[in-house]
C-alpha positions, -999 to +999 in steps of 0.1 A: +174+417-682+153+418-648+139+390-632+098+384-637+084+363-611+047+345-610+020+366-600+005+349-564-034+350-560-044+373-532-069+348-520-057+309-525-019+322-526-013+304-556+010+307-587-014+329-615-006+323-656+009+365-654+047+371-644+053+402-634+090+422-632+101+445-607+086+478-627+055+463-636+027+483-630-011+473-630-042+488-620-075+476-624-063+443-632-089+417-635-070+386-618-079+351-624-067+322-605-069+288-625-065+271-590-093+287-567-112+299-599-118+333-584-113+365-604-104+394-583-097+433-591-059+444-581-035+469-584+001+462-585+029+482-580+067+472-571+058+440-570+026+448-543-009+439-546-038+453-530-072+442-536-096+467-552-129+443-551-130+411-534-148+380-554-188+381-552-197+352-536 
């Protein structure tokens, strides 16, 4: 079985509620952060994120 880690939030750096494995891929991901309360739009791929949107503030 492969390893999932936590999911970090792009902005606060935090630990999200999604684990992600090695081969995940996601794109147009609505993130939320239960920390910073900010939703962002990501892609992820091999365990990379880049930011689509950033948060309207």
């Amino acid at each position: 079985m492969k390893q999932a880690e936590w999911l970090l939030c792009p902005i606060c750096h935090n630990k999200t509620r999604i684990r992600v494995r090695e081969d995940t891929e996601l794109k147009n991901f609505l993130l939320y952060c239960p920390k910073c309360r900010n939703e962002v739009l990501i892609n992820l791929k091999k365990k990379h994120i880049s930011v689509i949107k950033e948060p309207d503030a």
